[in-house]
Structures are given as structure tokens and as C-alpha cells.
C-alpha positions in Angstrom: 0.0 0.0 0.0 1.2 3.6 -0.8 2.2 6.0 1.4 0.0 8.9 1.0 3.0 11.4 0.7 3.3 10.3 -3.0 -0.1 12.3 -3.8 1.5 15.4 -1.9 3.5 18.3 -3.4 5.8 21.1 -1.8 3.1 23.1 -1.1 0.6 21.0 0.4 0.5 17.9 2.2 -3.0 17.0 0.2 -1.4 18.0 -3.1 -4.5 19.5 -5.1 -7.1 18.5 -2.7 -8.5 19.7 0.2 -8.4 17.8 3.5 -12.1 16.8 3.5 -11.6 15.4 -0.3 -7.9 13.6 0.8 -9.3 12.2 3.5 -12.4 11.1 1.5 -10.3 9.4 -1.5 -8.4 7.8 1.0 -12.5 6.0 2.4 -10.8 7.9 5.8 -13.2 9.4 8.2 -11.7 12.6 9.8 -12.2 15.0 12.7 -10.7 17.1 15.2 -11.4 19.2 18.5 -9.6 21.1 21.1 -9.6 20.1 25.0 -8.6 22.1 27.5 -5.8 20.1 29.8 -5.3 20.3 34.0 -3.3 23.5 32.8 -6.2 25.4 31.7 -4.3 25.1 28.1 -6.7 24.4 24.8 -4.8 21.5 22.7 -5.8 20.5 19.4 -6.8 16.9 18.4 -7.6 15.1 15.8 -8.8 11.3 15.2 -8.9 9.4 11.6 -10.7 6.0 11.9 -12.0 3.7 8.4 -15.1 4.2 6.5 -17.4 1.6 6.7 -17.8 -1.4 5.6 -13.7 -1.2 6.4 -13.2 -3.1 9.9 -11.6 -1.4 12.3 -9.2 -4.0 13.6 -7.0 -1.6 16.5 -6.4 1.6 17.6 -3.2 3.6 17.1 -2.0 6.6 19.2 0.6 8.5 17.3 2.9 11.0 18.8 4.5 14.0 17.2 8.1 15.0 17.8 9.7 18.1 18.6 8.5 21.0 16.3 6.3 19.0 14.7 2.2 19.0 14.7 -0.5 16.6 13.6 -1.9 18.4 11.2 0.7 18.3 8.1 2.8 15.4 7.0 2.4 13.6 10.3 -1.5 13.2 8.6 -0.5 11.6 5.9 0.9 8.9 8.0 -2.4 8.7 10.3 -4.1 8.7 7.1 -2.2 5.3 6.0 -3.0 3.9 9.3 -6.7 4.6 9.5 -7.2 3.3 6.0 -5.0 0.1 7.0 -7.4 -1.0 9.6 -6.3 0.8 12.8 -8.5 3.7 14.1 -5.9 6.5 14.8 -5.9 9.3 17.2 -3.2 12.6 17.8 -2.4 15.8 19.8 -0.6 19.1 19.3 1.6 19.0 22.0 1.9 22.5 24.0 3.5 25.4 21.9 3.2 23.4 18.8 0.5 23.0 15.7 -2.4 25.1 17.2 -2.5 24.0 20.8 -2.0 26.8 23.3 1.5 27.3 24.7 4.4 29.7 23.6 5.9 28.2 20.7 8.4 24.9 20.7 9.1 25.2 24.2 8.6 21.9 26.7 10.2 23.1 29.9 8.9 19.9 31.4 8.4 16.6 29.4 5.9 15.4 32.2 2.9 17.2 31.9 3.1 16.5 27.7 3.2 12.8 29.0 0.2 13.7 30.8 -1.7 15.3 28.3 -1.1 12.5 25.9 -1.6 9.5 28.4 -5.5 11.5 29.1 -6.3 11.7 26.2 -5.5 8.9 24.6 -7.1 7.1 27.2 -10.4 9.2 26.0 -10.2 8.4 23.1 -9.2 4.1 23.7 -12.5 4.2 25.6 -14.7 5.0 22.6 -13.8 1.7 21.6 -14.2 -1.9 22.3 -12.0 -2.7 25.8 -11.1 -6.2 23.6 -9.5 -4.1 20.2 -5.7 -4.0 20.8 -3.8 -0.5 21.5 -0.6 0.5 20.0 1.5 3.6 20.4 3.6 5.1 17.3 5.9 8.0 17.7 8.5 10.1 15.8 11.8 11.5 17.4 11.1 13.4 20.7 7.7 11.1 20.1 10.0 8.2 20.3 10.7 9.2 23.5 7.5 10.1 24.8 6.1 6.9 24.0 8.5 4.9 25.7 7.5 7.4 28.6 3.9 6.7 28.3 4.7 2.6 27.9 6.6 2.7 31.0 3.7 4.5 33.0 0.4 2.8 31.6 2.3 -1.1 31.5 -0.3 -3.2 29.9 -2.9 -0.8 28.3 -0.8 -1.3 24.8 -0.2 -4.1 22.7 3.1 -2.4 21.4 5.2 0.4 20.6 6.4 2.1 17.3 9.3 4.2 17.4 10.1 6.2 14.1 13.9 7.9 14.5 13.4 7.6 18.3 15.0 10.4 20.6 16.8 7.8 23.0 20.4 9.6 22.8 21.0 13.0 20.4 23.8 12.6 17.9 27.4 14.3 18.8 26.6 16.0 15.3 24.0 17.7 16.0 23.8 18.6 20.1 25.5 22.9 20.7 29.2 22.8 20.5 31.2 22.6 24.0 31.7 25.1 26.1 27.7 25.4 25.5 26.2 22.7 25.8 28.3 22.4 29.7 26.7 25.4 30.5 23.1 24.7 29.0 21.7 24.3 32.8 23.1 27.4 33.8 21.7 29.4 30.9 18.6 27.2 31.5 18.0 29.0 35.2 18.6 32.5 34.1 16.7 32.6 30.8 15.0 29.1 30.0 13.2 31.1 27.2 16.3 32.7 25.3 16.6 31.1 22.3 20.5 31.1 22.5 20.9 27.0 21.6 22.6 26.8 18.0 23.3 23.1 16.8 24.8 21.8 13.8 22.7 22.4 11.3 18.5 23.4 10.9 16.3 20.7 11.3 14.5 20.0 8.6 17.9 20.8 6.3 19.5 17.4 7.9 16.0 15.5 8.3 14.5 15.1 4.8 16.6 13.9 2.3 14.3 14.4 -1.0 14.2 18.0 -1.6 10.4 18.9 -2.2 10.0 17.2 0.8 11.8 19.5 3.0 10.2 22.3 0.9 7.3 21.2 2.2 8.2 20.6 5.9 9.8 24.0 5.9 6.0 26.0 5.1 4.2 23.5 7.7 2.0 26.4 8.9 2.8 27.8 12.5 6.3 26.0 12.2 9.2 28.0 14.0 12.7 27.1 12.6 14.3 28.7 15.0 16.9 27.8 18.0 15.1 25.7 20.9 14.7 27.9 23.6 17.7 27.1 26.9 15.0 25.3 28.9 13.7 23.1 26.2 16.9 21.9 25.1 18.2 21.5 28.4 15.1 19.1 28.6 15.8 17.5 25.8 19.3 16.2 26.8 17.5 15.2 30.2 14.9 13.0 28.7 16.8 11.3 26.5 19.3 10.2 30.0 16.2 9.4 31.5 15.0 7.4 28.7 18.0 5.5 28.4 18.2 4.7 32.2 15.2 2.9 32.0 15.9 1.3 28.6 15.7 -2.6 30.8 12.8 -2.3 31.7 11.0 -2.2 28.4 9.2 -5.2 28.6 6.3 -4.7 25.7 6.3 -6.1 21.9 8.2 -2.8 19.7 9.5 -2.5 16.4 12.2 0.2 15.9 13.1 2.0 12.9 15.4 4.3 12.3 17.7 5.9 9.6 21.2 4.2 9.6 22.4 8.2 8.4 20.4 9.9 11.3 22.7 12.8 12.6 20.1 13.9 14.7 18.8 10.8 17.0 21.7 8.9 17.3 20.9 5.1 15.5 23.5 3.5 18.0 21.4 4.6 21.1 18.2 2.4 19.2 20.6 -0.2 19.0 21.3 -0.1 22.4 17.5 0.2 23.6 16.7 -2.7 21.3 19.9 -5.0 23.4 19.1 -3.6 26.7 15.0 -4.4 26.6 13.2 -7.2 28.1 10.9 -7.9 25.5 10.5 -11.0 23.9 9.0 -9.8 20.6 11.3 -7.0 19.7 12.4 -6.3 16.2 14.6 -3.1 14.9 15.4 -1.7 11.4 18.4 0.3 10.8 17.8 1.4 7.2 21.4 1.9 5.7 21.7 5.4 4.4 18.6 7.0 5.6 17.8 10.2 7.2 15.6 12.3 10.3 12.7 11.9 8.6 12.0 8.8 6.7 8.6 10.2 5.3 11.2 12.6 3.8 12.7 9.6 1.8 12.3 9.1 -2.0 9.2 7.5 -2.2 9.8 3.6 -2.9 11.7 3.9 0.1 8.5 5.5 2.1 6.6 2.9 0.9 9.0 -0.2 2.0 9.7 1.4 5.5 5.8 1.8 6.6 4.8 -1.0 4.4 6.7 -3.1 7.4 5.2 -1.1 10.2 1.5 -1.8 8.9 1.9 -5.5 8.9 3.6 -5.4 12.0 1.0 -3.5 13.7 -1.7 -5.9 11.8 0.5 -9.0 12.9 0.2 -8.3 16.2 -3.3 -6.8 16.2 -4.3 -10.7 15.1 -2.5 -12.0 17.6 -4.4 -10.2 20.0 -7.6 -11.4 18.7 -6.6 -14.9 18.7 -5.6 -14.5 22.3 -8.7 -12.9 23.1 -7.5 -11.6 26.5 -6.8 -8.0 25.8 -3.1 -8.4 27.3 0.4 -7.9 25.3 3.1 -10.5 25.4 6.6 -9.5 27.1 
């Protein structure tokens, strides 16, 4: 099955069409809403699911990464889920897409794990308690899913991690003497946008170049530095992720771009060793980028064309269980 990103252009993530008509010629159903979090913040959400007669066969929560939002490439990707079978659900994390928040800046990676965790428990509860639950996230995502996996155990069948944030590359963190006095800056001003790394994002994250075009006018996207709070976050998150990296326990497939110079492949590698689980696979595509939406499009197509029928592979092994539980 095609990736949807092969009907997009640099302009638009729909190419020609509007949302409503995408979504239609893809037999997706569509909608969105804001909620209000235990932070008096609005967030924006959005939920894709199959049109009938299509089965809904699982439920997907899928997690944006840093700078990112839901409502642009990250789509297309919910798109080819929902018309795969899985009813898929997302949320503009604070200061991103058009959630409340000032912009990029995550201070505190807890209460985004909170706001994700509650709602995607809202929206697991409009469904079936015997459809399985899987989590898919992209870069900071990565991380925020392993996060969420540690904290909720069993409520998920398994985890996806696309480019996962377990450990940021040496090319890409601020140059020494910065980065040793990132905590420092952090205190003073933890808004001052005074982080420079090696490189702009999207510049070292998509590799075809009407892709990036098209990342770089993702409307509300800020290219700038991360703010001296946020990166100083970052870095923590990523020790934090890897200190619990044992006791990942939960079915996950990893996959990642063997030329990512922005979440380091080795620290996947070393998640994927150090894990308990039993069903654990990991995909270290020689070559690739960041992004691997952002690769040329036969490559797009093989790297999601695996995460579909693993998510469908394990999705039938939950029905044939019939107990609503994950393996190790």
C-alpha cells in the first residue's frame, strides 16, 4: 500500500485537494477538537478511523516529535494507518501546531506525558476494551512513547518508534563550552533562544528535496533555535529514557535511519539489546535520514509498508488471544 505522501506536493500535504476530499479518496473518516488540559491550556486533536464497511481492527495513538504537529505530513501517516485498519488518534503538544503554549518550548516533558496519556485514554474508551492499542511515535515522540509505555504497563499491545530520541547525535547537540553550560543558561533565561546546533532541522531530516520544501512551510512552524529550557530538557529526557531502557518489557519494532545525525541510531541499538521484551524487532535502514517520510518514495513505501503489517500482525495475535493483554 502507498504511502499517501506520494499524492503530496511542496506546497501542500493534500497535493491539489482539500483535507475533506484527501481524506475522502483515501475512504478515511476525519475530525478534530480542542480540550482544555489540568493546565487550563486548549490543545488541538484530531482522530482518523476507516469508513465503513472497512473493519476497524485496533487503535493507534501516534505521537509527534519536537517541532512538529499533527496536522501536516504527520496526517498523511495517520491517514495510511486509519485506511489500514487501525482507528488512529493525535495531539498538538503544547506550543506546537495550534495548541496553546508559547511556541516549541517543553520546559517539562511530564505534563506533555500527561496530556497524551489522558487523552489517549479518552479516546481508547470509545472503543471496544477487547481491540488492541498500540502507540507510534516520531523522534522526541519516540521518546514520549517509551515514557507513556513505561507509566500505563499493559494498556498497549506495542510500541512504534520512528527515529526515536533515545540519545541525540554528537553532530548535531550545541558545541562545547555550551552545551556544559546549558543548565546554567537554562535557570537564568529558560526562554532565550540562544541553543545553535549543527545544522537546521529540517535541512538534515528530509533527504528528497520537495520534501523539506514542504516541511519548511508547515503552517505555524518556528525554525528557530530551541529555547535554553527546552533543550536543556531534551538532553535530560533522553538520560532518562535510556536509564530505563531494561525495563522495556512490551512487543516494539524500531526504525530508524542508519544516516540519522540527529537521534543517534547506535542509542536504538542499544535500547533494542538492553529491553526485556521478547517480541522486539529493529530496522536500521542503511543510508537513511531524520525523517523517513522525507525519503524518495519507494523507500517510504517499504519502511511503513513493514510497520503496517507489524502492527496488523500483532493486532491478530491479540484477537486470537482474546484476553486484551500484550506479550513480554
Amino acid at each position: 500500500m502507498a504511502h499517501p505522501i506520494s499524492e503530496a506536493n511542496d506546497t501542500s500535504p493534500f497535493g491539489s485537494l482539500s483535507p475533506s476530499e484527501f481524506h475522502a479518496r483515501h475512504s478515511v473518516t476525519h475530525s478534530s477538537e480542542y480540550i482544555t488540559n489540568s493546565r487550563g491550556m486548549k490543545l488541538f486533536t484530531q482522530s482518523w478511523a476507516p469508513l465503513p464497511p472497512a473493519e476497524t481492527t485496533a487503535t493507534v495513538a501516534v505521537v509527534h516529535g519536537f517541532t512538529g504537529q499533527t496536522s501536516w505530513m504527520l496526517n498523511l501517516t495517520a491517514i495510511l494507518f486509519a485506511k489500514s485498519g487501525f482507528a488512529t488518534c493525535a495531539i498538538d503538544h503544547q506550543g506546537h501546531g495550534l495548541s496553546d503554549g508559547l511556541s516549541n518550548h517543553i520546559p517539562d516533558i511530564g505534563p506533555v506525558v500527561d496530556d497524551c496519556v489522558s487523552f489517549f485514554d479518552s479516546f481508547r474508551a470509545r472503543y471496544p476494551p477487547s481491540l488492541p492499542s498500540f502507540l507510534y511515535g516520531e523522534s522526541l515522540g519516540g521518546a514520549i512513547v517509551l515514557l507513556i509505555a513505561l507509566r500505563r504497563g499493559r494498556a498497549y499491545e506495542g510500541l512504534v518508534l520512528n527515529g526515536a530520541m533515545c540519545g541525540i547525535s554528537d553532530k548535531f547537540k550545541p558545541p562545547w563550552p555550551l552545551e556544559h553550560f546549558l543548565s546554567a543558561i537554562a535557570a537564568v533565561v529558560p526562554t532565550w533562544q540562544v541553543v545553535p546546533t549543527r545544522g537546521s532541522i529540517p535541512d538534515v531530516s528530509f533527504k528528497v528535496e520537495w520534501k523539506r520544501r514542504l516541511a519548511m512551510v508547515t503552517p505555524r512552524r518556528n525554525n528557530s533555535w530551541p529555547r535554553a529550557a527546552t533543550a536543556r530538557e531534551l538532553v535530560r529526557v533522553c538520560r532518562e529514557v535510556q536509564s530505563k531502557f531494561a525495563k522495556v518489557d512490551m512487543p516494539f519494532l524500531i526504525i530508524h535511519g542508519g544516516g540519522d545525525v540527529i537521534c543517534d541510531p547506535a542509542c536504538a541499538e542499544e535500547l533494542y539489546e538492553k529491553a526485556a521484551s521478547k517480541d522486539k524487532t529493529i530496522r536500521i535502514y542503511p543510508g537513511m535520514w531524520h525523517q523517513l517520510i522525507g525519503e524518495p518514495d519507494e523507500s517510504v513505501d517499504l519502511v511503513f509498508g513493514e510497520v503496517v503489517e507489524w502492527l496488523r500482525t500483532r493486532a491478530e495475535r491479540a484477537a486470537e488471544r482474546g484476553d486484551g493483554k500484550a506479550e513480554g
